[in-house]
N, C-alpha and C positions, 0 to 999 in steps of 0.2 A: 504494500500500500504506500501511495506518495506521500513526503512527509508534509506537512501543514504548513509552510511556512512562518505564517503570523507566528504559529506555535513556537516552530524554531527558534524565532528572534528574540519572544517571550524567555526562552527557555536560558540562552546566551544571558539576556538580560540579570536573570538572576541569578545565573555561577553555576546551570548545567550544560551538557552539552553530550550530543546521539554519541552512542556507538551501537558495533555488531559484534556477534561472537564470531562470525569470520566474515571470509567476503561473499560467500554463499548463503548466508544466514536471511531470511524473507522477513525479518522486524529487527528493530532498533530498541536499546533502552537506554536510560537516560541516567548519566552520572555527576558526581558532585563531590571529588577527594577533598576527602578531611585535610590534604597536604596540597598546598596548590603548588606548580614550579612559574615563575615566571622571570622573564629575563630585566633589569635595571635600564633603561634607552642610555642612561649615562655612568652603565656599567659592563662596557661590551667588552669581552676581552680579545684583543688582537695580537697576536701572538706575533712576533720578529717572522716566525716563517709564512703565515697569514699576511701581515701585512705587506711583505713582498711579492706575495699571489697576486696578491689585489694591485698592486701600484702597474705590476710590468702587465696588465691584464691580459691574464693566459687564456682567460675564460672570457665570452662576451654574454652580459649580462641585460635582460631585458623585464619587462611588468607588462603581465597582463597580454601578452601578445599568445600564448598557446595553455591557458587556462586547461581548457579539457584533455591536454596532454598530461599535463602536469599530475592532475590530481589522479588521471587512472596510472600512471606510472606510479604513485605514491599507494595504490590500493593493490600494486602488484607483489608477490611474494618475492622473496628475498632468500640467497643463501641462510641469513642470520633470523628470517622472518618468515616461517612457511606458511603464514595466510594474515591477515590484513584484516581491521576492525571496520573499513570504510564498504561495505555493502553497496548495492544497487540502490537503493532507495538514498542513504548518504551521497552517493555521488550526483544521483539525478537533483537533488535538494540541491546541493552548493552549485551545481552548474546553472539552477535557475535562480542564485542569488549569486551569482557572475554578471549573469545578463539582465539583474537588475541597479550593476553597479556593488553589491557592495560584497562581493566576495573579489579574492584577488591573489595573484599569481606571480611570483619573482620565478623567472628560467633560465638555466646557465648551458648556455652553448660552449662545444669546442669543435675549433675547423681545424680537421683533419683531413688529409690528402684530397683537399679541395674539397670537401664535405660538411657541412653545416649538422653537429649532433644533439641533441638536447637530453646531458647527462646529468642534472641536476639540479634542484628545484626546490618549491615548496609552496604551500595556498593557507589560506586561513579568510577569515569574517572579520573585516571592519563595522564596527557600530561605537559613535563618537567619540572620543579619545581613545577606543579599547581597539587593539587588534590581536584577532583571539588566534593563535597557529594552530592550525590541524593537522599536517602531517608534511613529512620533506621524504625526498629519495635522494640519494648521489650515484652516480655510475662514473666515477671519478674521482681519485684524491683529492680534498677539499674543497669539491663541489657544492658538499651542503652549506659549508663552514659558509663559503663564498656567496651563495643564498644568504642566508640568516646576516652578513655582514651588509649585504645591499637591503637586505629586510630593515634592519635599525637604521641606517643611514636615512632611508627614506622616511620611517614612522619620526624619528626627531624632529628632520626637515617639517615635515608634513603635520606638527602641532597634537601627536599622539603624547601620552601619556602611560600608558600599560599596554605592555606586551605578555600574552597570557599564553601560557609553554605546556599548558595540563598537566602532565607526571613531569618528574624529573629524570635524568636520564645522565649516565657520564657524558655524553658526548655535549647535553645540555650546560652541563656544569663546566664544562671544558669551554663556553661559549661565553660566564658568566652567569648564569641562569644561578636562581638560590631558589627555597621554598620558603613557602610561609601558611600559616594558617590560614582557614577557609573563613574565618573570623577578620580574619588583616586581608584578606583577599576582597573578600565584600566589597570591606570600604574603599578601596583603590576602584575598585568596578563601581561603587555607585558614586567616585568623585567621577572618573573616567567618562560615564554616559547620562552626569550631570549638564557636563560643556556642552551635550550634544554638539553635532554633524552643522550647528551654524556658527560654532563656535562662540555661544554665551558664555560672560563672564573670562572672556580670553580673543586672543587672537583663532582666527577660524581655522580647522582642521581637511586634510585634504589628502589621499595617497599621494595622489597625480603633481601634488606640488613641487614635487623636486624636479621634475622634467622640464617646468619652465626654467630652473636655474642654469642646466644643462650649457643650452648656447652660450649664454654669459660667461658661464666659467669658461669655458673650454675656449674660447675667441681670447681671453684674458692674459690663462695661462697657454694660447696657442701647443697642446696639446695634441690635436690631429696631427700635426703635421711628423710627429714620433711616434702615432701608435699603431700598431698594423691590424689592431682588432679594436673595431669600434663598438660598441652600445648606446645607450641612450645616456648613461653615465661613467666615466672614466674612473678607473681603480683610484687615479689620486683625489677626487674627488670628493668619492665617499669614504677613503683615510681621512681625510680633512673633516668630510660632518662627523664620524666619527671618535675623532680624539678632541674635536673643541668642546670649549666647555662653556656651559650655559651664560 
């Protein structure tokens, strides 16, 4: 059965969100950890070997340009993952809240022998300062890292305030991701989708905002003309929205 939408949103709203017992599973139920993980926007941690991924940009990174790729790669099994909590009915849900704006897609290309591949990824729900992540893939070293770093880069730009990770994970914790109680969690979630999507009480909130910065920067620090793989944002870029500080 299709998921409800309104429901869904309701659902996000108050600190739950679907899964499935696998990705063949025909219903969804609905959870709410006592331990939330979620990542600091002004606690990313980039590591010296990260941060040189990103600057000499090995990977070209893009938003929102192959959504529906994205997420069934992320619902597909894995050496380390023999089946996937993201079901039929989850995927068809997030793809009709893509197409209504507010689900959304970071994709990591690599051009290999003249080939254009898309090894890495991840999607998640914007709802006003909150952008909730649901799931990444890599078919690459550092692909996801590289995801998740143009993930923060953009949500700071773009007047977010919480970034929500569900579980915790090493790889999360390796990203800076911490936990916190579902008690401390709330209340981030009910400052986060206080500001709403007009941005009350603050300057307004926006994914898409950081691609206006794009040409400015890039015409400034005359970057094209050094980098053989281009995106919409340049690894130095978003090392830059990332290490400044508020």
């Amino acid at each position: 059965m299709a998921i409800d939408l309104p429901i869904l949103l309701r659902a996000y709203a108050v600190g739950l969100f679907p899964m499935a017992d696998d990705r063949a599973a025909d219903s969804v139920f609905w959870v709410e950890p006592e331990r939330r993980a979620v990542l600091p926007l002004d606690c990313f941690h980039l590591s010296r070997s990260l941060r040189k991924t990103i600057r000499v940009d090995r990977f070209e990174v893009t938003a929102d340009t192959a959504f529906e790729r994205v997420i069934r790669l992320c619902a597909q099994s894995a050496e380390d993952r023999p089946t996937t909590w993201i079901n039929q009915d989850i995927e068809e849900a997030f793809i009709r809240l893509h197409h209504r704006g507010l689900a959304h897609s970071i994709e990591v290309w690599s051009h290999e022998a003249g080939e254009r591949h898309l090894v890495g990824g991840l999607y998640g729900l914007a709802l006003g300062r909150a952008f909730f992540g649901e799931s990444m893939f890599s078919r690459r070293r550092d692909a996801s890292k590289v995801a998740m770093a143009w993930l923060v880069a953009r949500l700071r730009f773009g007047g977010f305030t919480l970034l929500d990770c569900q579980f915790m994970t090493p790889h999360l914790a390796s990203l800076g991701a911490i936990e916190i109680s579902a008690e401390t969690y709330s209340g981030l979630l009910g400052e986060a989708l206080a500001a709403g999507s007009d941005g009350a009480g603050g300057d307004s909130v926006s994914f898409e905002a950081l691609d206006s910065l794009v040409g400015e920067f890039e015409a400034r620090e005359a970057l094209s003309a050094t980098r053989t793989v281009s995106g919409p944002a340049s690894g130095q870029l978003i090392v830059q929205l990332i290490t400044q500080t508020s």
